[in-house]
Every structure is written in C-alpha cells, then in structure tokens.
N, C-alpha and C positions, 0 to 999 in steps of 0.2 A: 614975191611969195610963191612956194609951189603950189603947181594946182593940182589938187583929187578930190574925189567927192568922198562924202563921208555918209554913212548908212547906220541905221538904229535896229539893232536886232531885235523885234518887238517882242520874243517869245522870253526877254529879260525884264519888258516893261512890268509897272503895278499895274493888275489887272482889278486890281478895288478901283481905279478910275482911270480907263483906258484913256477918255474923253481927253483929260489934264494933260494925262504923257503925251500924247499927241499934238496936242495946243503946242505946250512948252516945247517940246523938241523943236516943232515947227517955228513958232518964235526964235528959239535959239539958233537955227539955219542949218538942222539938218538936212541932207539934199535928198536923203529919199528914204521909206520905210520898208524895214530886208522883215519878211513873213514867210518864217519856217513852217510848214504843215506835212507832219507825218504820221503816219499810215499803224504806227508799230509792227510792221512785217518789214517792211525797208529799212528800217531803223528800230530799234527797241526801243522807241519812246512817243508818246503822242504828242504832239507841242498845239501851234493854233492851229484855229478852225475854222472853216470857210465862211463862219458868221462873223467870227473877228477879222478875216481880210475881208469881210465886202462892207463892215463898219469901217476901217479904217480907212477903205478905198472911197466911201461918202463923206469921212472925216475931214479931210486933205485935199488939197489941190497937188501937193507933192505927189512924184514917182511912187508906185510899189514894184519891190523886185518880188518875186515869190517865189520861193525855193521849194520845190516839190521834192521829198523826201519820200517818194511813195513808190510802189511796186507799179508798172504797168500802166504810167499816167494816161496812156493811150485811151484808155477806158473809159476816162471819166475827165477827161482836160475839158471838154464842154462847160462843166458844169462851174470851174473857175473862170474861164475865157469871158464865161455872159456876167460875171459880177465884176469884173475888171473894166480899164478906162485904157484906149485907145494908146497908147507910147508907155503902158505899163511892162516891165521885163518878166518874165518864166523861165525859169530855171528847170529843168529836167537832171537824174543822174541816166547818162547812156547806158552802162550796164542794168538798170531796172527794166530795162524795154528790147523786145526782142527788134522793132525797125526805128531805131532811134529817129531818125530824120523825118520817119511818115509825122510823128508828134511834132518834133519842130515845125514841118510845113505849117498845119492847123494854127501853131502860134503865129506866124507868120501870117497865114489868111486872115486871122482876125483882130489883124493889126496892133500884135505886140511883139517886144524886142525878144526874139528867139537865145536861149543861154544853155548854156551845160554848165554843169558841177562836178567837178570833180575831185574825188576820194583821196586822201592819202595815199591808197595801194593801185589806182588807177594810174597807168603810165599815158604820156603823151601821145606813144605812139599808139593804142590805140584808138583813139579820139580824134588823131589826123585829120583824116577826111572831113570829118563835122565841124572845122574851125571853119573852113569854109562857107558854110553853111549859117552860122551863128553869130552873134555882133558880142555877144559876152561871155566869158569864162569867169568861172565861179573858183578859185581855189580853195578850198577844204585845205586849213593846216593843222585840222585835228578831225577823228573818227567821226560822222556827223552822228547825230542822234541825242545829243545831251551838252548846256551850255557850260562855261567853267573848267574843259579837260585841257591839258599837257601840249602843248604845240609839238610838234613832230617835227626835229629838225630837217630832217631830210626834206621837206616838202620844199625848201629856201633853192634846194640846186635846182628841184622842178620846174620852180619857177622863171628861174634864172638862163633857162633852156627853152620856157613858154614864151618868153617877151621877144627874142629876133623873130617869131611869126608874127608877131603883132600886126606890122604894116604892110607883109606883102597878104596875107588873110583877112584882113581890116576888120578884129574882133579888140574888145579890150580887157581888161585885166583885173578880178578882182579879190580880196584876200580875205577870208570866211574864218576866223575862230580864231581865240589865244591872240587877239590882235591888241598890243603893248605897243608902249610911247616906241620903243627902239625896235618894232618892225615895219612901224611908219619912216620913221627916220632911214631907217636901211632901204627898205623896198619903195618908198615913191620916187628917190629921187633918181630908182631905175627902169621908172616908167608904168608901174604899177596904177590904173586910173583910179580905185578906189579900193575904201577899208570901212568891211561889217563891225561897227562896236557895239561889245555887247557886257557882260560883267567887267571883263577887264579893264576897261577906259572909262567907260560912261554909265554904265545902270550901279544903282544901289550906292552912289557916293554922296557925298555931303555940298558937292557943287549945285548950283544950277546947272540945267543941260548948258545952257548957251554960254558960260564961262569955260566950261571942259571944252567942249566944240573950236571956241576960239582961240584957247592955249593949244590945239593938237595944229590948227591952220595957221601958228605963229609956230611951229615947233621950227629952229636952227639947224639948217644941214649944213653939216662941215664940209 
C-alpha cells in the first residue's frame, strides 16, 4: 500500500461540535489536523481562530499543521508558538513577510516543524533558498482564502518541478485545495508526502470519517 499522510482541513469541520469532529476523525486515522487562520488582509476571508487551534491542540494527541494565512506573521507568531505542542508544523506564506526566514527561525527555536506555503502565482524560484531552510511545503492548488474553489491546473507542472529538490533539500511535499480521489492517484505515487482534505473528499458526506480515510489509503495506482 502507498504511503502518505492524510490531513483534515478543520475550517470544513461542524463547528456545532468541534469536540465529535475531532474524536471521529481521530478514530478514523486521520494523521494530523491542517488549521487555516486568516487575518482578512492576507486573504479576504477570516477562517479559525487561535481559540479553536489551542482547543484542538488540547483535543488531540495528533499533529497540528497550521497554516498562517496572515500579513506579517513576524508580529505576532509568539502568541501561536505558546499554544502549540512541541513537533506541531507552521506554515508561513513568504511573500506576506518582508524577512521570511527571521519567522521561520523563531518556529524552529520553539521547537516546531518550520513550512512555507505556497500560492498559485508564487514560482519556485523564488522560494529557492528557503527550501533549505524548511522541512515542509505546502502547495496551494487553488487561491487560498476560501474552501470549495476550482483547482488550477497549472499548479500540477509546479509541482512536478518541486519534487527533484525534495532529497537533495530534505523538505517534503504537501497538496492544499481541490484535493479529489484522482490527484491523489496522480500525485502520491510521484512522491508527493501528503493530502489536506477538505469539502471535496471528506467533510459534509454521508460516510463516516474513518471509511472515506480508508477507501482514499486503499485507492489502486495503475
């Protein structure tokens, strides 16, 4: 069976019982909880909020990634860093921040997995130097700020261009939005390490979490 991990977009869970979604997901073997939080200046939209990731981070013994979708996270990464758990990952977008890397260090001092995200319209190169730097990449394959939109095709060559740095950079690979059975199918078995679901595979269906979860981890690569 291939291996990748799989992530729960929480800004798609029922927020009438956060408590449930979390159990069940957890039950079902989701490997870790993806917590979008924006600013509406970075993005036009507000999603969670730092009450709902330090509940989910007390919720769980699983991973949190957390995706900052904010202006100038420099400013205020403190105040996420102290509500978070030790091997939890942060995500920054490099273009929000005039010294990307001073932000990533501070993740790094307070012992979690340093990440960038990046945009549809953001190229690789210039992000270069910060693969370095970072253990995770976040691919954006649709505009962030709102769950539910259009994958971008183009985003499929980016990636396709992102994965030969993979091992001489030692960061890995992960795929953010519009994420359907058939770009699991296409993209893990080129290496891709893992896939945020969010409307499109797992929230708002008629499955339990943990039968969706374990039809995507039996899905058949030709």
């Amino acid at each position: 069976m291939m291996k990748f991990e799989l992530m729960a977009s929480m800004m798609c869970a029922n927020y009438g019982n956060l408590e449930k979604e979390v159990r069940e997901l957890e039950a079902g073997g989701i490997d870790s909880f993806h917590i979008d939080i924006m600013d509406g200046r970075y993005v036009p939209n507000f999603a969670m909020s730092l009450n709902d990731m330090a509940y989910i981070a007390s919720a769980t013994k699983k991973p949190l990634d957390i995706h900052l979708m904010i202006e100038h996270p420099n400013n205020n990464i403190e105040i996420f860093l102290g509500r978070l758990r030790k091997g939890d990952t942060v995500y920054i977008h490099p273009e929000a921040e005039y010294h990307p890397s001073t932000t990533l260090q501070k993740i790094i001092n307070a012992g979690m997995i340093p990440g960038i995200a990046i945009n549809p319209g953001t190229s690789i190169e210039t992000v270069y130097e910060m693969l370095r730097i970072v253990k995770k990449v976040l691919v954006m394959s649709v505009n962030p700020g709102n769950a539910g939109q259009m994958y971008l095709p183009y985003v499929g060559k980016k990636i396709n261009n992102l994965l030969p740095l993979k091992e001489e950079m030692n960061f890995k690979v992960y795929w953010d939005g519009a994420c359907s059975e058939d770009k699991i199918r296409n993209f893990a078995p080129k290496n891709v390490d893992g896939f945020v679901l969010g409307t499109t595979l797992l929230f708002g269906k008629s499955k339990p979490y943990g039968e969706t979860l374990q039809n995507i981890r039996e899905l058949k690569f030709g």
